[in-house]
C-alpha positions as CSV (number, residue, x, y, z in Angstrom):
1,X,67.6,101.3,101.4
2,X,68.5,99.2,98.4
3,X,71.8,98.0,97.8
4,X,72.6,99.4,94.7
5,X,76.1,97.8,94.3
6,X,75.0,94.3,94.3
7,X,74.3,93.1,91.1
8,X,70.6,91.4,90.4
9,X,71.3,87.9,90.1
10,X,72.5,88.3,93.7
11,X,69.5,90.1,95.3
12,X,67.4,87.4,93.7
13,X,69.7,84.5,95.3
14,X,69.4,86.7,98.4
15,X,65.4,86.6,98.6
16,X,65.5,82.9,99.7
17,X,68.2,83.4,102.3
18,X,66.5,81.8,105.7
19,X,69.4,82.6,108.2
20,X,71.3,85.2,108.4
21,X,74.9,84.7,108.7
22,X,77.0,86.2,111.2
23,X,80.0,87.9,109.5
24,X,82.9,89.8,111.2
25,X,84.9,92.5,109.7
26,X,88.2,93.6,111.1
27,X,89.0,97.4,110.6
28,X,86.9,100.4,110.5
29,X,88.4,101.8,107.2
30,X,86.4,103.1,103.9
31,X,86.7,99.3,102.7
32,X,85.7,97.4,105.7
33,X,83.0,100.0,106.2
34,X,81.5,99.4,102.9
35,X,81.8,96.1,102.6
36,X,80.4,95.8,106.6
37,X,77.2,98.2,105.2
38,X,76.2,96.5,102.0
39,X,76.6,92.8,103.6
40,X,74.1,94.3,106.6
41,X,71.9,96.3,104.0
42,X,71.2,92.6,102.2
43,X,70.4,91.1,105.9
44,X,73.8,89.8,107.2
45,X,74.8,90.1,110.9
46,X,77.8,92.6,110.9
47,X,80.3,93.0,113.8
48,X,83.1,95.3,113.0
49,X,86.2,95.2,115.3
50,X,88.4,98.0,115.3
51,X,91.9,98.8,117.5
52,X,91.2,102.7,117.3
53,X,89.1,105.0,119.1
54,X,87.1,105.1,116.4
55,X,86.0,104.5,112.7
56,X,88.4,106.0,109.4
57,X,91.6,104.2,108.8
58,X,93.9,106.2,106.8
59,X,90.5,108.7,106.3
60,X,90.7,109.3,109.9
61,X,90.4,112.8,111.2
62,X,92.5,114.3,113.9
63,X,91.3,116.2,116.5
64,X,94.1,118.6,118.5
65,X,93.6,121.7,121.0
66,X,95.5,124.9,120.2
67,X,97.3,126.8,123.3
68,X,94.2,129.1,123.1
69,X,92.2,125.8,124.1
70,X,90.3,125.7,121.0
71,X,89.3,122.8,118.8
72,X,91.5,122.1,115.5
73,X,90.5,119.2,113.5
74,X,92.5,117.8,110.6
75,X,92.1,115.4,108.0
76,X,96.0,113.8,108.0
77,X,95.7,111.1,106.0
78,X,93.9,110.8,102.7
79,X,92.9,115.0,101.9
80,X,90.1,113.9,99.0
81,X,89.3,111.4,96.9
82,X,88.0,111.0,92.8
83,X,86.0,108.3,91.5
84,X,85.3,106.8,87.5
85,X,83.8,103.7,88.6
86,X,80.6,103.5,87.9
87,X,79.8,101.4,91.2
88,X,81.7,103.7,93.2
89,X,80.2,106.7,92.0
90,X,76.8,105.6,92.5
91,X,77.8,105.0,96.5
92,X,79.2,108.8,96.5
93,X,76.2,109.8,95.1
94,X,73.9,108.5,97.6
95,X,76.7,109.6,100.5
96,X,76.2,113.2,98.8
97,X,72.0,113.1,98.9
98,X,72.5,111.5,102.8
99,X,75.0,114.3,103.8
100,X,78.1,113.6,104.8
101,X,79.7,113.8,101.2
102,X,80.5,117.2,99.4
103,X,82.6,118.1,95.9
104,X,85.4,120.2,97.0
105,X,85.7,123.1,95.0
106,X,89.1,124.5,94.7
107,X,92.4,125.3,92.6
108,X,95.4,122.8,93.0
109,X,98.6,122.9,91.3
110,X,102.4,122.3,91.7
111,X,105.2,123.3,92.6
112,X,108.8,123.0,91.6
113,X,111.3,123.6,95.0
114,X,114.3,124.1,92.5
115,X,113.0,126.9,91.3
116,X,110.5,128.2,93.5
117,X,107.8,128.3,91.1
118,X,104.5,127.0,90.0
119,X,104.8,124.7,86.8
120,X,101.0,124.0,87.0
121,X,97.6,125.1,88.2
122,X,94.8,123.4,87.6
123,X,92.8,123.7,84.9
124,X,88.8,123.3,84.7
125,X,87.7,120.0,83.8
126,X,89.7,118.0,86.0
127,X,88.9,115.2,88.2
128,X,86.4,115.9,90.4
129,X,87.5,116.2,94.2
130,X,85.3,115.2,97.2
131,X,85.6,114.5,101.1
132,X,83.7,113.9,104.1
133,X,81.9,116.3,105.8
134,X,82.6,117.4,108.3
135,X,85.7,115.5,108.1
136,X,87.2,112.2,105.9
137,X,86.0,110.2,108.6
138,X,82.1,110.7,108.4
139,X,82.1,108.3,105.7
140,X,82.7,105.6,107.8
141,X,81.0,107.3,110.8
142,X,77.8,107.0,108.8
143,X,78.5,103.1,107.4
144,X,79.3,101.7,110.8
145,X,76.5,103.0,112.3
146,X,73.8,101.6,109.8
147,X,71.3,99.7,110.6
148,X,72.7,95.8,110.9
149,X,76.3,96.9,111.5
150,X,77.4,95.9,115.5
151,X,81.0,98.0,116.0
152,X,83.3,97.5,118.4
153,X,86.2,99.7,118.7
154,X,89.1,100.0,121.0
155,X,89.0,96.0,120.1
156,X,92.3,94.6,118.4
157,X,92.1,91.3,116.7
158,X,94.6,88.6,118.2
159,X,93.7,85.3,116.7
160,X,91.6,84.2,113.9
161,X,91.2,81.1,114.9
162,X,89.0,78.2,112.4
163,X,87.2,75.4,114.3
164,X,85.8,72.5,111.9
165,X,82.1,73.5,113.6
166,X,78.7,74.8,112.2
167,X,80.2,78.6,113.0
168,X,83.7,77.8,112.4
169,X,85.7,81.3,112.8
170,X,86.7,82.4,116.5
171,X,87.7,85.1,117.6
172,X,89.8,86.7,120.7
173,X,91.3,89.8,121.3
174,X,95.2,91.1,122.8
175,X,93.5,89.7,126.4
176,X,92.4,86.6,125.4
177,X,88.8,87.1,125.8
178,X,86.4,85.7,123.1
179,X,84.6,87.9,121.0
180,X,82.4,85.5,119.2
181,X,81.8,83.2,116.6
182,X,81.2,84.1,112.9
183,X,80.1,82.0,110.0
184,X,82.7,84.5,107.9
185,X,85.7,87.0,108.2
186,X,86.4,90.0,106.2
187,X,89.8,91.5,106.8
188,X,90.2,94.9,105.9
189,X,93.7,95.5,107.7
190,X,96.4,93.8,105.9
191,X,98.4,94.0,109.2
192,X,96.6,90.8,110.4
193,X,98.9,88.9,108.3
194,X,102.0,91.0,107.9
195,X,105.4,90.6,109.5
196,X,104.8,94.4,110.6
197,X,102.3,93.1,113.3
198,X,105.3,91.8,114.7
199,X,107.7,94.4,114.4
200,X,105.1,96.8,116.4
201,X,103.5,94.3,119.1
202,X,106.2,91.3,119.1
203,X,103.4,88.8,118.7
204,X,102.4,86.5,115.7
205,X,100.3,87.8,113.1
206,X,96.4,87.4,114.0
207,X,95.9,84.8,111.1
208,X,97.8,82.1,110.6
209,X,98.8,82.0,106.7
210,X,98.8,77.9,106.7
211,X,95.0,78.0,107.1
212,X,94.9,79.7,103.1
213,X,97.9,78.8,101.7
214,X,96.7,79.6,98.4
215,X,96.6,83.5,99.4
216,X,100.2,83.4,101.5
217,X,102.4,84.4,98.6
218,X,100.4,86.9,97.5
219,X,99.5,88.7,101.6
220,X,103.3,87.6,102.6
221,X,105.0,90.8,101.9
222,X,102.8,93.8,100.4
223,X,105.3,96.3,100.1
224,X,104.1,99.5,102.0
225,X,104.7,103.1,101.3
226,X,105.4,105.3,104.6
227,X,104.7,108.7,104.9
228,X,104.8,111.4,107.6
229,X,101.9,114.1,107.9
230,X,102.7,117.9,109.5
231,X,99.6,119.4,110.9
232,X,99.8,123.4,111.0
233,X,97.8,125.9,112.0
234,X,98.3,129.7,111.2
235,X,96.2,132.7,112.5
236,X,96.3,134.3,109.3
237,X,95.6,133.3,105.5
238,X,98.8,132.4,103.4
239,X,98.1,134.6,100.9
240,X,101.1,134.3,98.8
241,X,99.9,130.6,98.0
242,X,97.6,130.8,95.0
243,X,96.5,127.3,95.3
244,X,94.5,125.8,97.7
245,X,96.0,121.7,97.0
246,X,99.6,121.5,95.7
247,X,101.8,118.6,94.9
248,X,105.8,119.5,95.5
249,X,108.6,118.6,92.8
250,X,112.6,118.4,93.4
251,X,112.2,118.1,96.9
252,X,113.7,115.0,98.9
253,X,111.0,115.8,102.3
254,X,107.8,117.2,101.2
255,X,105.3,115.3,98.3
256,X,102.2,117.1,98.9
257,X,100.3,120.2,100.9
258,X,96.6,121.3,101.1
259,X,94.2,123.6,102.9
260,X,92.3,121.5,105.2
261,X,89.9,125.3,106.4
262,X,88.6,125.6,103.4
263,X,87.0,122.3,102.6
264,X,82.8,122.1,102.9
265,X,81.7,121.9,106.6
266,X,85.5,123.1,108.1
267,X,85.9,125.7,110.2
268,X,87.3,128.7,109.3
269,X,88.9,130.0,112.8
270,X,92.4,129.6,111.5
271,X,94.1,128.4,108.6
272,X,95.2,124.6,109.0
273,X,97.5,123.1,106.3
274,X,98.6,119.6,106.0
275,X,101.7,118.6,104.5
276,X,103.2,114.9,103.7
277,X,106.2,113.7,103.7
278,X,107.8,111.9,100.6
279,X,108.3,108.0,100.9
280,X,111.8,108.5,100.9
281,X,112.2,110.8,103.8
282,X,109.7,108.6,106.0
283,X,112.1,105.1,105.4
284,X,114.8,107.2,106.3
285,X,113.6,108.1,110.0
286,X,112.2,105.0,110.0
287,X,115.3,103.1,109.0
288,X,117.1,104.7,112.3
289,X,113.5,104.9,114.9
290,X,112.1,101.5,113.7
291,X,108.2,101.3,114.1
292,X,108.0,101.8,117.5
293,X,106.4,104.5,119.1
294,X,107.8,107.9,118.5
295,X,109.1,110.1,121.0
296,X,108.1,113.4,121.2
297,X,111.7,115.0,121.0
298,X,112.0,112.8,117.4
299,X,108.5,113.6,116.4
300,X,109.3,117.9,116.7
301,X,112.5,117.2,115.1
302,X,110.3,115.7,111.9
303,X,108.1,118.7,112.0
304,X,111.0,121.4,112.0
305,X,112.6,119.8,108.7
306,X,109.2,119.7,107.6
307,X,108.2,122.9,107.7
308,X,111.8,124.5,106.9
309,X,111.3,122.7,103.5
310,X,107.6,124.6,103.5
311,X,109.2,128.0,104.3
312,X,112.2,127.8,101.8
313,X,109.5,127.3,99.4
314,X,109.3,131.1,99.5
315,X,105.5,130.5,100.1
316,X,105.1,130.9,103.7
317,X,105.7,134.1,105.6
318,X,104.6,133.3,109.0
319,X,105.0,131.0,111.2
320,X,102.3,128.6,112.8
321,X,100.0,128.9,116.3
322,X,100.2,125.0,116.2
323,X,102.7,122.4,114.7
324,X,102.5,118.3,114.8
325,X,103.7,115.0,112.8
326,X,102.1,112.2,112.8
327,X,103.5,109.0,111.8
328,X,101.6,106.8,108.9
329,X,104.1,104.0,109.1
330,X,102.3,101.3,106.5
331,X,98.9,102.8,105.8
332,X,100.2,103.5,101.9
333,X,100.5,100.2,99.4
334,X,103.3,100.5,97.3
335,X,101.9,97.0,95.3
336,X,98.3,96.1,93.9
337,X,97.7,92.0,94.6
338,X,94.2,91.5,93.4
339,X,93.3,94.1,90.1
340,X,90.5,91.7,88.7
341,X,89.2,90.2,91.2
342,X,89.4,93.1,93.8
343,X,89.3,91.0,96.9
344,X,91.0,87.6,98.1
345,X,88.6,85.2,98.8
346,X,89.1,81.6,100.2
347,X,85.3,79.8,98.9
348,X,86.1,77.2,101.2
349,X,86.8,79.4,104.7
350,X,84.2,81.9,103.8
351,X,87.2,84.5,103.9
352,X,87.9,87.7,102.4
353,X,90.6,90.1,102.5
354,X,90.1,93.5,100.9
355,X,91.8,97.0,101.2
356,X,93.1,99.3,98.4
357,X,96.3,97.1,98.2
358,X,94.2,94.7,96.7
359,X,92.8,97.6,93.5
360,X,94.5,100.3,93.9
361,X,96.2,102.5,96.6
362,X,93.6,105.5,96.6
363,X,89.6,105.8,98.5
364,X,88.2,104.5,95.2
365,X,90.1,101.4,95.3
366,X,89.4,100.7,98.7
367,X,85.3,101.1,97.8
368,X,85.5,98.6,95.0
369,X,87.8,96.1,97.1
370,X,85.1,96.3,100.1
371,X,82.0,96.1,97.3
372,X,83.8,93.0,95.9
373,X,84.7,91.4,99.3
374,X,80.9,91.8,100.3
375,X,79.6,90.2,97.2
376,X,81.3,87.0,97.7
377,X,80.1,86.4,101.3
378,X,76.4,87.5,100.2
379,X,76.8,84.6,97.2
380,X,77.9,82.0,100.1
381,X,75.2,83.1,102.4
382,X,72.2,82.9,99.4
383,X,73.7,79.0,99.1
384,X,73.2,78.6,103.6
């Protein structure tokens, strides 16, 4: 399939490339995915490495068993995504004609808590909304398993290491085992460099900053936006909401609700919700938990003040079958670091760092970043 993103002068560069370099990418999120399937669509060896169970990042989809012992599935991180870029739009395209893409058709609005009413609802002619089907995460499903791509999850990164050799970059994971050598490094998880890494794990970052000390200042401290999702599930319809996607004013817990059942591909046995948190709210837990692992008594305390705010809303009349939080701690960049270039790239180490902190915090930034970061190893390997 031809790489549709990748300008010409490239793909001509590209027809004289006699090896094909080895290239790891670390994290299994709609930016490392793309950037991982356009480098192996143009012949590069692609190894993703992923901590998780499997592919999605922030677009992963959470999978949950009711007390009935049936199946609830839940997108509880990004709900949806729009795209103007042309480049981007030409990958949703194709994701639409290969399957796993669909425009989600519904009404969205918002809501004011002070006065319990709707000050919006969408109008025709807005932004068109789309997701993965059947959930956010068969995007990257799909990318990481393209032919080319190698992925590895349940594999967390513990040292970049750089050896002045003909395949310079090494890796080794939390045990110490190696897990290869690569000619390049894309790193789609900003954690690999972030104070945070420490915070959780109590180790040193995976990369040492004094090996690109011309991108320290800017990877240093990206300023992250928490946020905690609630995961509901209710027997019957909540009729009384008129929307379908609503963003929530005047309140100091809740920023955002939306339907998960009724997206393309869902299923329709109950009525599953999603609410976040605002950033506010999450810092404050956070400020008195820290980012260690949640207990369960602090995690059921985070979904009753959740859904109280949902129920004083007036818009709920019922309670839930099912109710869960789930902690996103620094999945949200409060800070964009590269808007022009839409990558980091050190020419010299054959290393690139992409996400949407780098373009913009939404799925659209995050394609362009991974596009970007995939361009610049396929220029250095048309030069091997």
């Amino acid at each position: 399939m031809a790489a549709t993103t990748i300008s010409p002068a490239i793909r001509k560069q590209m027809s004289s490339v006699a090896v094909a370099m080895k290239v790891a990418v670390i994290g299994s999120g709609i930016s490392g995915a793309v950037c991982a399937s356009t480098l192996a669509r143009n012949g590069v060896s692609v190894t993703i490495f992923d901590s998780g169970r499997g592919p999605g990042g922030r677009m992963s989809q959470r999978r949950e068993i009711g007390e009935d012992g049936k199946e609830l599935m839940f997108d509880h991180g990004a709900p949806f995504f729009c795209v103007s870029n042309s480049d981007a739009m030409a990958l949703v395209h194709e994701w639409e004609s290969r399957g796993f893409v669909s425009e989600w058709k519904q009404v969205f609005g918002s809501f004011d808590c002070a006065s319990n009413k709707f000050l919006s609802i969408q109008q025709d002619g807005d932004a068109k909304k789309y997701v993965g089907v059947p959930g956010m995460n068969s995007i990257s499903k799909a990318l990481c398993n393209e032919s080319g791509v190698k992925s590895m999850f349940g594999t967390g990164i513990a040292k970049l290491e750089w050896l002045e050799e003909e395949i310079p970059w090494l890796l080794t994971d939390s045990k110490g085992e190696n897990l290869g050598r690569f000619d390049g490094v894309v790193a789609s998880d900003k954690n690999i460099v972030s104070p945070r890494f420490t915070q959780v794990t109590g180790l040193p970052p995976p990369l040492d900053l004094s090996l690109v000390p011309e991108l320290a200042t800017k990877l240093q401290n990206i300023p992250v936006l928490p946020c905690f999702s609630l995961m509901l599930a209710f027997k019957e319809p909540l009729s009384s909401i008129p929307v379908k996607g609503l963003s929530f004013k005047n309140s100091e817990i809740l920023s955002w609700a939306h339907c998960e059942s009724t997206k393309p591909g869902r299923s329709t046995d109950s009525e599953r919700w999603i609410l976040h948190s605002t950033p506010d709210y999450a810092n404050n837990v956070i400020a008195k938990t820290g980012l260690q692992k949640l207990s369960s008594e602090t995690l059921n305390k985070i979904s009753e003040e959740m859904f109280k705010e949902f129920q004083c809303s007036g818009l709920v009349s019922s309670l839930p079958f099912f109710m869960k939080a789930h902690r996103w701690g620094s999945a949200f960049p409060a800070k964009s670091i590269a808007i022009e270039e839409r990558c980091l790239w050190d020419r010299n180490r054959n290393l690139a760092i992409c996400g949407d902190f780098c373009v913009s915090p939404n799925v659209e930034g995050a394609i362009l970043s991974g596009l970007a970061a995939a361009s610049k190893l396929l220029q250095t390997s048309s030069c091997l």
